[in-house]
C-alpha positions as CSV (number, residue, x, y, z in Angstrom):
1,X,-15.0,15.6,9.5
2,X,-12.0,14.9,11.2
3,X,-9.6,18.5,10.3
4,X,-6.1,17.4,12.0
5,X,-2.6,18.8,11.8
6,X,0.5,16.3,11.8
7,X,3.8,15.4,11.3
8,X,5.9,12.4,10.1
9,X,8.7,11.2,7.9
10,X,11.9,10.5,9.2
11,X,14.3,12.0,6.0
12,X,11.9,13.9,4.4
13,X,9.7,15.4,6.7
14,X,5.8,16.1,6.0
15,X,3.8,18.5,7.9
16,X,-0.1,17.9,6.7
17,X,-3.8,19.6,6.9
18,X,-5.9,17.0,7.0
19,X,-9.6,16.2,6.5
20,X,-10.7,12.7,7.2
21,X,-14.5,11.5,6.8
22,X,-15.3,9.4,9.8
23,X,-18.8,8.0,10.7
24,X,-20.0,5.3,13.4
25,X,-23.1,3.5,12.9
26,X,-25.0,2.0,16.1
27,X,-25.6,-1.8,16.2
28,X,-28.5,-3.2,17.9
29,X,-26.9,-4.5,20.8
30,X,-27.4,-3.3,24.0
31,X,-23.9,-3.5,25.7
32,X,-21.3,-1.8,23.4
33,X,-18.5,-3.6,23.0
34,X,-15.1,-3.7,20.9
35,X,-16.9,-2.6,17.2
36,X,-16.2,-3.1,13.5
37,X,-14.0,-0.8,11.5
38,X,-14.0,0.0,7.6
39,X,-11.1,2.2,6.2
40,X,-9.9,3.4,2.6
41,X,-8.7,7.3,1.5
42,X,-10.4,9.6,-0.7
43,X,-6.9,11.2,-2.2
44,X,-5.3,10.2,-4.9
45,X,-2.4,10.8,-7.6
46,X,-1.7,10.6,-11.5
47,X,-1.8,7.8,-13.7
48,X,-1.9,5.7,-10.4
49,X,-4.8,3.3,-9.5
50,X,-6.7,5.0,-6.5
51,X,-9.4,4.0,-4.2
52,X,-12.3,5.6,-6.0
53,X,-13.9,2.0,-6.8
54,X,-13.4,1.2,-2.9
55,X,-15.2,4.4,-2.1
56,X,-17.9,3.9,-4.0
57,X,-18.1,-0.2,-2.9
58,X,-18.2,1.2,0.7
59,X,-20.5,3.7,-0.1
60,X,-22.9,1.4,-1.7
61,X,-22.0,-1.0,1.6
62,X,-23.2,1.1,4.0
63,X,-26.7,2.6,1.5
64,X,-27.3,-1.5,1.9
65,X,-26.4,-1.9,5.2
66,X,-29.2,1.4,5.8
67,X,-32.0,-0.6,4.2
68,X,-31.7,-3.8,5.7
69,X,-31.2,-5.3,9.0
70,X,-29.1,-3.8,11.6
71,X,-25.7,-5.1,12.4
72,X,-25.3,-6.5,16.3
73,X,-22.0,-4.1,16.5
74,X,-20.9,-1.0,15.7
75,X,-19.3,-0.2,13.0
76,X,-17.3,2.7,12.1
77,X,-15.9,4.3,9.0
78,X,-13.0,5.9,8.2
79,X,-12.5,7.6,4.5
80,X,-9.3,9.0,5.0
81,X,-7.3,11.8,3.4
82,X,-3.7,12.1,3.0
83,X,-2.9,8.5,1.9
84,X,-0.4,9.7,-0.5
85,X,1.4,11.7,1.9
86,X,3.0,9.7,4.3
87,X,-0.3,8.3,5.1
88,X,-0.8,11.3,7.4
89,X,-4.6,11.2,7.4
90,X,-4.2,7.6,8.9
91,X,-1.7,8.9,11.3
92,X,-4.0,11.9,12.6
93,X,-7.1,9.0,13.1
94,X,-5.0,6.9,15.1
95,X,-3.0,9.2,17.4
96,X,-6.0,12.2,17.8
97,X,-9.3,10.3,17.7
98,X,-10.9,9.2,20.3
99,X,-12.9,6.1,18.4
100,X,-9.6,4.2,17.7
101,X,-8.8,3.4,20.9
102,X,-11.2,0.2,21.0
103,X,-11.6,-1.4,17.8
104,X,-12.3,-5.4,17.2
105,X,-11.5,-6.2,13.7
106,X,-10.5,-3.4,11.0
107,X,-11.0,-4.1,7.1
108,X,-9.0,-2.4,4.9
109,X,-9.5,-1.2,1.5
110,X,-7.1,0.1,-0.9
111,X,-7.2,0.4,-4.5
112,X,-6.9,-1.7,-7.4
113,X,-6.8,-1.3,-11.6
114,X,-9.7,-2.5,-13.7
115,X,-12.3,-4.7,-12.3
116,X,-11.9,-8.0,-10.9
117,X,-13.0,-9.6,-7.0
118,X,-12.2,-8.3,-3.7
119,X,-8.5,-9.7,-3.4
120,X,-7.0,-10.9,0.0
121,X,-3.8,-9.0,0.4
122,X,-2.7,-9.7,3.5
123,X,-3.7,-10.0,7.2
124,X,-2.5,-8.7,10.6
125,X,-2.6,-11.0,14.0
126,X,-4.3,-13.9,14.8
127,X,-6.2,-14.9,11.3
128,X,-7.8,-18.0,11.7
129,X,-11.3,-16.6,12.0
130,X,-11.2,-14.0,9.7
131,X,-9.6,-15.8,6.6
132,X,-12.4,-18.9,7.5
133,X,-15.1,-16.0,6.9
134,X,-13.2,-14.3,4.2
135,X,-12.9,-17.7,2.7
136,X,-16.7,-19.0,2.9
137,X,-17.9,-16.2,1.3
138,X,-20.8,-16.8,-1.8
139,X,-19.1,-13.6,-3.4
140,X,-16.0,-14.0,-5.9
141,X,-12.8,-13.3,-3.9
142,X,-8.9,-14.3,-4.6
143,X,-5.8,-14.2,-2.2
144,X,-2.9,-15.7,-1.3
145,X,-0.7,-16.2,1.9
146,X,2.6,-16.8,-0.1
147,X,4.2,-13.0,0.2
148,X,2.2,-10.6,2.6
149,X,2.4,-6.7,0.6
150,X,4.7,-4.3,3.1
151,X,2.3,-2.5,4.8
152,X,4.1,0.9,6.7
153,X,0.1,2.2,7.2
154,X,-0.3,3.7,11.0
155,X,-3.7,1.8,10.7
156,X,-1.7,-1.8,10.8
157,X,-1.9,-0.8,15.0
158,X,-5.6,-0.8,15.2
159,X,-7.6,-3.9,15.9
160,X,-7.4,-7.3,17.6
161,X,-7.4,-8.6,14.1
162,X,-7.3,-7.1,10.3
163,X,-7.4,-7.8,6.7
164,X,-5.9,-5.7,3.8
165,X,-7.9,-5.6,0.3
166,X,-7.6,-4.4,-3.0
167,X,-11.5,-3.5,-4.2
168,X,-13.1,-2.2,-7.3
169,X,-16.6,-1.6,-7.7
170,X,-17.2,-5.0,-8.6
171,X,-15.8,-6.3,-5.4
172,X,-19.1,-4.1,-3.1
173,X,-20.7,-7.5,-2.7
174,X,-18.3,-9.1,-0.9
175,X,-17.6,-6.1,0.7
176,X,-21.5,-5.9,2.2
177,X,-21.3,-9.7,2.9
178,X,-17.8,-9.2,5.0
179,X,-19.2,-6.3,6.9
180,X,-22.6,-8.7,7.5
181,X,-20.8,-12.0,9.0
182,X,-18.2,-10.0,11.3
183,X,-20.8,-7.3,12.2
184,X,-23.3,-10.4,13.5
185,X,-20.6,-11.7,16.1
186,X,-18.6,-10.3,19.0
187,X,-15.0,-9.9,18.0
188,X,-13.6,-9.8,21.9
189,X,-12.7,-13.0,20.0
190,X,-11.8,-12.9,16.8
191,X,-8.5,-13.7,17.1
192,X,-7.4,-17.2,16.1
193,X,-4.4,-19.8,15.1
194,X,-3.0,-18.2,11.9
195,X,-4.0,-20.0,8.7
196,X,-2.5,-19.9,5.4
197,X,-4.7,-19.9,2.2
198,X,-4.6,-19.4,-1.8
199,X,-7.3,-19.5,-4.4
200,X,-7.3,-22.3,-7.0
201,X,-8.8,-21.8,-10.0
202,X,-12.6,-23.3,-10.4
203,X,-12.1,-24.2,-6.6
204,X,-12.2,-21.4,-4.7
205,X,-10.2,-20.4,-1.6
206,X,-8.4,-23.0,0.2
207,X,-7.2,-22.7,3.8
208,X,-5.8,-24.5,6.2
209,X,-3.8,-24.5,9.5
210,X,-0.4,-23.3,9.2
211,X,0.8,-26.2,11.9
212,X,-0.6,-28.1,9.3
213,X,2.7,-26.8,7.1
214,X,5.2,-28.8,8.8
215,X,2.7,-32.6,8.9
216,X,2.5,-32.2,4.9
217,X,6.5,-31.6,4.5
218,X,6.7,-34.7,6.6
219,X,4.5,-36.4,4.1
220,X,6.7,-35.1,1.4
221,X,9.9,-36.6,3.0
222,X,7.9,-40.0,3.4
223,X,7.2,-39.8,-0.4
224,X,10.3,-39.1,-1.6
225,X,12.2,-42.1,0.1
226,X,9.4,-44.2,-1.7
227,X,9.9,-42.7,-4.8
228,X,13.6,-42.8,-4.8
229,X,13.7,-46.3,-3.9
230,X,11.6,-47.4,-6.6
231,X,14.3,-44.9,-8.9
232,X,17.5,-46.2,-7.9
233,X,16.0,-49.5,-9.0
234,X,15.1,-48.7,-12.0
235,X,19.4,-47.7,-12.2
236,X,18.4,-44.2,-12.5
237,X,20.4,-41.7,-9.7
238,X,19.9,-38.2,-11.2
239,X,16.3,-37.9,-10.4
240,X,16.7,-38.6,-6.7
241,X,19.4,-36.4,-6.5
242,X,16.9,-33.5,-8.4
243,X,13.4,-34.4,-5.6
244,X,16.5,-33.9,-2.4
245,X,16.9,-30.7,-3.9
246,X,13.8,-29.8,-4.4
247,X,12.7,-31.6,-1.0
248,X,15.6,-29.7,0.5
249,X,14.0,-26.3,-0.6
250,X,10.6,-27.2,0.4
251,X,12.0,-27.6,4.3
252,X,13.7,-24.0,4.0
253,X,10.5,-22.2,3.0
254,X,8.3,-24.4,5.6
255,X,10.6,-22.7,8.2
256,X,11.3,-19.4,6.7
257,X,8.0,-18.4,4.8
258,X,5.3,-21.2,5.7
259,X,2.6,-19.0,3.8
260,X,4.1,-19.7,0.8
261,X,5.0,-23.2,1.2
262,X,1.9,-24.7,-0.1
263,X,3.5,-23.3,-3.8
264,X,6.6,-25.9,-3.2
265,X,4.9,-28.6,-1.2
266,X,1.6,-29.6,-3.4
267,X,3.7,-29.4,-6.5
268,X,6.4,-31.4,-5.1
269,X,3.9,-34.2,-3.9
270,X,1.8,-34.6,-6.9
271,X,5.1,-35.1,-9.0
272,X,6.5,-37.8,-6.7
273,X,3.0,-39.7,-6.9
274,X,3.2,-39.4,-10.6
275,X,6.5,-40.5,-10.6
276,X,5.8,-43.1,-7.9
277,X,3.1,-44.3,-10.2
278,X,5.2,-44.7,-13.1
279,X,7.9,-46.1,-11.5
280,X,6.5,-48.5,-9.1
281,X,6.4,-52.4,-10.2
282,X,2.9,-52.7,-10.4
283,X,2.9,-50.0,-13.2
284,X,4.7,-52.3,-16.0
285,X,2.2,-53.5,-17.6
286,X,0.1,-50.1,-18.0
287,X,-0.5,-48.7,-21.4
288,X,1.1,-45.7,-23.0
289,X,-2.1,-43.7,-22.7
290,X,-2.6,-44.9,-18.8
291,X,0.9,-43.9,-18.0
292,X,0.7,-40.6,-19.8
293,X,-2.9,-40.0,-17.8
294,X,-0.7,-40.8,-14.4
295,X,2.1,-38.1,-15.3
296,X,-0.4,-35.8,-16.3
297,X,-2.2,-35.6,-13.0
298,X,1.1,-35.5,-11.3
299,X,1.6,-32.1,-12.8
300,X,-1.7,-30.7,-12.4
301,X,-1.1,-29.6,-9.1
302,X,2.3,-27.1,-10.5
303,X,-0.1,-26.1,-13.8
304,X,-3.0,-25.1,-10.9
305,X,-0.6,-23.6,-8.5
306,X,2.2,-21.8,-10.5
307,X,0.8,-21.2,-13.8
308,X,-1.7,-18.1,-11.8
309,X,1.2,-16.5,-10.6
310,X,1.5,-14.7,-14.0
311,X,-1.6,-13.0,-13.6
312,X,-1.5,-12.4,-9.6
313,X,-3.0,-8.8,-9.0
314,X,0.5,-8.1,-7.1
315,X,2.8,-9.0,-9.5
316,X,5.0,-6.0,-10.5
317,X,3.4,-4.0,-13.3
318,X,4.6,-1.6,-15.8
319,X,7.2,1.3,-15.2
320,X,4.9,4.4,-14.9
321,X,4.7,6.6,-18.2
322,X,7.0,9.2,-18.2
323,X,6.3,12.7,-16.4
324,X,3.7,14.9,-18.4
325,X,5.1,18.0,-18.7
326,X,5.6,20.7,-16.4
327,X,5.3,24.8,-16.4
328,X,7.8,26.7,-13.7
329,X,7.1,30.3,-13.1
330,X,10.7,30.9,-11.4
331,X,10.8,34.3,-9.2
332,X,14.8,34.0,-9.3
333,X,14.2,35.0,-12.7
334,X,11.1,36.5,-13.1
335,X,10.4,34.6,-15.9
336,X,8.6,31.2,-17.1
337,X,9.2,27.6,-19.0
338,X,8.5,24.2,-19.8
339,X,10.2,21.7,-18.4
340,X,10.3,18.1,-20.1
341,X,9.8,14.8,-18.2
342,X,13.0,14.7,-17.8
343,X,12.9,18.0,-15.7
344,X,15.3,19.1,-17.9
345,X,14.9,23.5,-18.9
346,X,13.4,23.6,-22.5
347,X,15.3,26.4,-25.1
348,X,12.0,28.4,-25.1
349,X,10.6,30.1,-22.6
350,X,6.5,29.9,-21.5
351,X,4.3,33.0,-21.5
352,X,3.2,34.4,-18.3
353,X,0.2,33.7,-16.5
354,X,-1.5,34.1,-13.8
355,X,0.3,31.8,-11.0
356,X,1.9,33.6,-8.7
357,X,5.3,33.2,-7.0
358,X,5.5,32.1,-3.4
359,X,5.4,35.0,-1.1
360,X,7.9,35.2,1.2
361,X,8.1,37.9,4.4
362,X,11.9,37.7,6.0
363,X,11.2,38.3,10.1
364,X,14.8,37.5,11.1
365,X,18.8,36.7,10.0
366,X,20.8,37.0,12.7
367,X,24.6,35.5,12.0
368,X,27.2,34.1,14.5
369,X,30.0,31.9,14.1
370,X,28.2,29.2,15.8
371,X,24.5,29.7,15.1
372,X,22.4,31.7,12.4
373,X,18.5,32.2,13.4
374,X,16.4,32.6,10.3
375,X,12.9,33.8,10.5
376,X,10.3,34.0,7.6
377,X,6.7,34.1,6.8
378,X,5.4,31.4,3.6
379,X,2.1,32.0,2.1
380,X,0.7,30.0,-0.9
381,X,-1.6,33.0,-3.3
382,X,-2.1,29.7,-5.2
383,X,-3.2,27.6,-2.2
384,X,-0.9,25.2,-3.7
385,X,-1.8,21.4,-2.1
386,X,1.9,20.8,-2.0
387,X,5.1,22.6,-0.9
388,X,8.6,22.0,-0.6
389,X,11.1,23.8,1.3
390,X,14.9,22.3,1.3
391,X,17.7,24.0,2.8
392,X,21.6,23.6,1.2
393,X,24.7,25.0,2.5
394,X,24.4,24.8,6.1
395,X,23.2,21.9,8.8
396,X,19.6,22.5,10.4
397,X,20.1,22.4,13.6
398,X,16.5,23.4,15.1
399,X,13.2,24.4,12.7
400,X,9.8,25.3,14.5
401,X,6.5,25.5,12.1
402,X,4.1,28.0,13.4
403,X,5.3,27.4,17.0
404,X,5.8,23.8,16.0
405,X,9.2,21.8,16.9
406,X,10.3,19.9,13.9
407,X,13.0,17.4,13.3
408,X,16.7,18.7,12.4
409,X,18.9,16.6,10.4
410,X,22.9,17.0,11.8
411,X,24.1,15.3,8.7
412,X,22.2,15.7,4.9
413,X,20.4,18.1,4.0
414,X,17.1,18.9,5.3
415,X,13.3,19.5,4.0
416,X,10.1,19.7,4.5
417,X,7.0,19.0,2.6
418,X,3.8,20.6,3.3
419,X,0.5,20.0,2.3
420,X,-2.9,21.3,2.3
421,X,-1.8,25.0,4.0
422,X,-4.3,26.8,1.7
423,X,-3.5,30.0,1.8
424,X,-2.6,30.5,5.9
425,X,0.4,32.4,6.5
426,X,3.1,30.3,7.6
427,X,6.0,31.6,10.3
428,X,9.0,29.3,9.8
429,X,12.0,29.6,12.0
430,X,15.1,27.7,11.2
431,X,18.6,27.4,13.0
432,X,21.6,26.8,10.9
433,X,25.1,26.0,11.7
434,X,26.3,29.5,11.4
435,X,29.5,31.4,9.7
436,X,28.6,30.4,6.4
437,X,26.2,31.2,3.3
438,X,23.3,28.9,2.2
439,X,20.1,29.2,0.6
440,X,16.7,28.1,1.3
441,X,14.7,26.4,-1.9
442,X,10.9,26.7,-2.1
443,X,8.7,24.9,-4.4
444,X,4.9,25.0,-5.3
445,X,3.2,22.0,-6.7
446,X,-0.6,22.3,-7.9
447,X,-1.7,19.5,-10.4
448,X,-2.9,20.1,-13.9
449,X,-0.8,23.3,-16.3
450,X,-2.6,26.6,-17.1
451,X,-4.9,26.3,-19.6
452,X,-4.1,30.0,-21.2
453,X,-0.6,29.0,-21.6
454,X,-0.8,25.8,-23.6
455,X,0.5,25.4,-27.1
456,X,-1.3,24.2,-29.5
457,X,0.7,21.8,-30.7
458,X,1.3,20.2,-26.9
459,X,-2.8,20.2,-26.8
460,X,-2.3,16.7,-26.5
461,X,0.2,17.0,-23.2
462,X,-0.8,13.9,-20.3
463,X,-2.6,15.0,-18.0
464,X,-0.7,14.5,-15.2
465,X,0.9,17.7,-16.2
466,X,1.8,19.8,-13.0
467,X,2.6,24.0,-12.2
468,X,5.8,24.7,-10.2
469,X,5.8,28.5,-8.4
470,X,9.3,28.5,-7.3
471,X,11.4,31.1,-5.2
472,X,15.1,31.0,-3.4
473,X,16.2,32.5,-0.4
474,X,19.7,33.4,-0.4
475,X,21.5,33.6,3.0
476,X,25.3,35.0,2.5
């Protein structure tokens, strides 16, 4: 177990406990060199697809890995916490331990809805190697090139080489077959030309060189002069205008985006050879069903290529269901209530329970017309995972947590999340522009309502209900 304190954010800044599971397993051979890394996160939120099925993949990975042949390099493991918070548990692996200073090739694993293959979402540095493994796996797998996911994960620094996955369960057999090809090689030199690649249905993955990009637009270009040709022939002008346009797009993504230009360029060159076809003298005296067998097979390559896009694993999905519903025990007013998803007060209040309020010790307010120096003392009697402090009225000009400097905002106003404090008393001190009131807002999150309190008729509530324990510190 990795337990690590850190900090990050840039407007909203996140100060974080956190507990990462890391492990290193010994390869066979006898001079240790760059090794093999494995990451995913154990956290996870509401109604959100998490990396439980990647867990358990890995998990059943490495039980496999135990029973069978050892791998020539090391590999190590990172099960990381903190994902969903600024990706601090990432952050504390790769500034604070001491195994991510050398690392070959890192696979990463997030997670993904339902069940389907182990999908390709994008790769850092040279890739040539890694998508030609990736791609010659016997295992099911899917992936495309055409628009990388943003990836703002401190892990993107590690390793020579990476690749970024969505996994399920059902995806622990390619999992154990990725981990067996790279762990059997040295990866001082894994790095390679970048390729593109996409999966076609009933083919596979395809790959190629993305030099290769600008040789077929060429061919494209060569096509379409042909095919025009035999159009403006025929007397007919609009078409040629319609394949520049299209041609004319094809160039822009070869040059801007030339991972997604196989979506533009295989379409575009199976229409002009249907069209080609059609159009070309020596096609006048073939039938009606030859012709429409020619302009069939000029589309297949758009049906193939664009028709998948629908179901790609990263297309948008649905907005998230609305917020379940929330209980605030408020110590402003000593009293409790629902709140809707809308966060809006309900008319009714809630009964009390047994969630306490935060507890706050004041150490210090001292006022001048320049600077006010706060002092307090937080502690969580609900060990909430999550809380939020934001400060209104005045600029922060200077915070320290527990002896630890923290960002000040000049302009906006300023918070800080915090999570997995437990219970531990925490000093805050805070600088504010001084000569004027403001107030200090504090907010307890802990997932799931208490049960004693429920109504019978909201039995039913989702359960991504949460508990606020709120409190306010007014400075005047």
């Amino acid at each position: 177990m990795q337990t690590a304190t850190v900090t990050g954010g840039a407007d909203r800044l996140t100060v974080a406990v956190v507990h990462n599971i890391v492990l290193r397993v010994r390869g066979s051979a006898l001079v240790r060199r760059t090794p093999l890394m494995l990451a995913t996160h154990y956290d996870s939120v509401a109604d959100a697809p998490d990396a439980a099925g990647a867990v358990a993949a890995l998990l059943d990975t490495l039980r496999a890995l135990r029973h069978g042949p050892p791998l020539r390099e090391d590999l190590i493991v990172l099960i990381a916490d903190g994902e969903h918070a600024a990706s601090l548990g990432a952050r504390a692996f790769v500034d604070q331990h001491p195994w991510a200073r050398h690392v070959g090739l890192l696979l990463r694993f997030d997670g993904a809805a339902g069940e389907g293959p182990l999908t390709l979402l994008g790769t850092q540095g040279a890739n040539g190697n890694t998508v030609q493994a990736w791609a010659g796996l016997d295992a099911p797998t899917a992936g495309s090139s055409r628009a990388p996911e943003a990836d703002t994960s401190p892990l993107r620094t590690l390793g020579l080489a990476g690749m970024r996955f969505s996994a399920t369960l059902a995806g622990g057999e390619a999992m154990l077959s990725l981990v067996r090809a790279f762990g059997a090689r040295p990866l001082e030199a894994i790095a390679a030309p970048q390729r593109l690649y996409f999966s076609v249905p009933l083919a596979g993955v395809l790959h190629y060189p993305e030099h290769m990009v600008w040789h077929i637009t060429h061919l494209a270009c060569a096509l379409r002069l042909v095919v025009c040709w035999a159009l403006l022939r025929r007397g007919l002008r609009i078409a040629p205008l319609s394949l520049a346009g299209a041609l004319a797009l094809l160039i822009v993504v070869s040059a801007a985006r030339p991972g997604a230009s196989y979506l533009l360029a295989w379409p575009l060159i199976g229409v002009l050879l249907g069209v080609g076809a059609l159009y070309l003298p020596l096609a006048a005296s073939l039938s009606r069903h030859a012709r429409g067998a020619i302009a069939t097979a000029g589309l297949l390559p758009a049906v193939v290529l664009l028709l998948p896009l629908a179901a790609d694993p990263r297309t948008p999905a649905a907005a998230p269901p609305a917020p379940g519903i929330t209980y605030l025990a408020d110590a402003t007013t000593w009293k409790s209530y629902w709140l809707d998803g809308a966060a809006a007060r309900a008319v009714s209040e809630a009964p009390r329970s047994g969630i306490a309020f935060p507890q706050v010790e004041m150490l210090k307010d001292e006022d001048s017309p320049v600077r006010r120096k706060v002092a307090f003392a937080l502690t969580s009697n609900n060990a909430a995972p999550t809380i939020a402090l934001r400060v209104e009225g005045a600029r922060v000009l200077a915070a320290r947590l527990d002896g630890r400097a923290l960002a000040a905002r000049r302009f906006g106003g300023w918070t800080l999340t915090l999570h997995g404090m437990g219970e531990r008393r925490l000093p805050i001190e805070l600088e504010l522009e001084g000569g004027r009131p403001a107030r200090i807002l504090i907010e307890e999150s802990i997932p799931g309502l208490p049960a004693d309190t429920v109504p019978t008729r909201r039995i039913d509530a989702p359960r991504n209900g949460r508990i606020l324990a709120t409190d306010t510190l007014l400075l005047r």
